[in-house]
N, C-alpha and C positions, 0 to 999 in steps of 0.2 A: 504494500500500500504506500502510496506517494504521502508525503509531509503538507496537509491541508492550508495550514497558514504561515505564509513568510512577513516577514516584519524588514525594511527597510529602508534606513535614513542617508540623507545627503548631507554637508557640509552646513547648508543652509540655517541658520537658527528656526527653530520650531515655531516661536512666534511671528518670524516672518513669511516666511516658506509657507506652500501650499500642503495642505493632509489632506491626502488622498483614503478611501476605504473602496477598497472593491470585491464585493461578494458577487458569489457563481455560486450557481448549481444547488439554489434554491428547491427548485421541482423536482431536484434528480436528474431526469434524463435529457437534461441540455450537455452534452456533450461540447459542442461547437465553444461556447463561453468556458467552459473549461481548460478546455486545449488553448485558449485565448489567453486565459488565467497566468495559464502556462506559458506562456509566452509573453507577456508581459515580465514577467516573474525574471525571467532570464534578460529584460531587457532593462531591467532594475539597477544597474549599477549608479554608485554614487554619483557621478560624474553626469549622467544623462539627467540622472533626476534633478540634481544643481544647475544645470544646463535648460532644463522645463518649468525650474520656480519649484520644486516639489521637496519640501522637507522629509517628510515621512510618507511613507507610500506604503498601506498593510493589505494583504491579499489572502481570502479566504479562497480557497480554492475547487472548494466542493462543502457547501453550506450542509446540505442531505446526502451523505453518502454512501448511506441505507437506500436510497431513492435509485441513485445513481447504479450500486453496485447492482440492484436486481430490473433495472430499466423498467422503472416504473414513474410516474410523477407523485406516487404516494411516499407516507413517510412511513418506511416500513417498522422500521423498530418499535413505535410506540400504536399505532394506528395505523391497519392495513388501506382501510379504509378513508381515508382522511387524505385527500387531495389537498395540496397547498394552496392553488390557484386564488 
């Protein structure tokens, strides 16, 4: 299983710098925004983000991963039933 949340800061002082939060994979089975996640994630180096205004930049990268793993848009762990939408 991949590491769901990365955390990543630039040079930028925090009060001035932009904070970013970007959650995926809400539903589950968005994949596409995932693999996005992911890439972003790798695109995260300090220098880019100093370079964009962007202090900290946190990235959840599969919100339901219950959802995800059995390609459903439910939340399976708690409620099979129970669509997020």
């Amino acid at each position: 299983m991949e590491k769901q949340f990365y955390h990543h800061t630039s040079s930028l002082d925090h009060k001035c710098g932009i904070k970013v939060l970007i959650l995926v994979g809400v539903h589950g089975n968005e994949l596409g925004t995932i693999l996005l996640a992911r890439d972003i994630n790798k695109w995260a180096t300090p220098k880019n983000l100093a370079d964009n205004g962007i202090a900290t930049l946190d990235i959840w990268t599969d919100i339901n991963f219950s959802g995800t793993r059995n390609k459903t848009r439910d939340y399976v762990a708690n409620d099979p039933g129970m669509d997020l939408n």
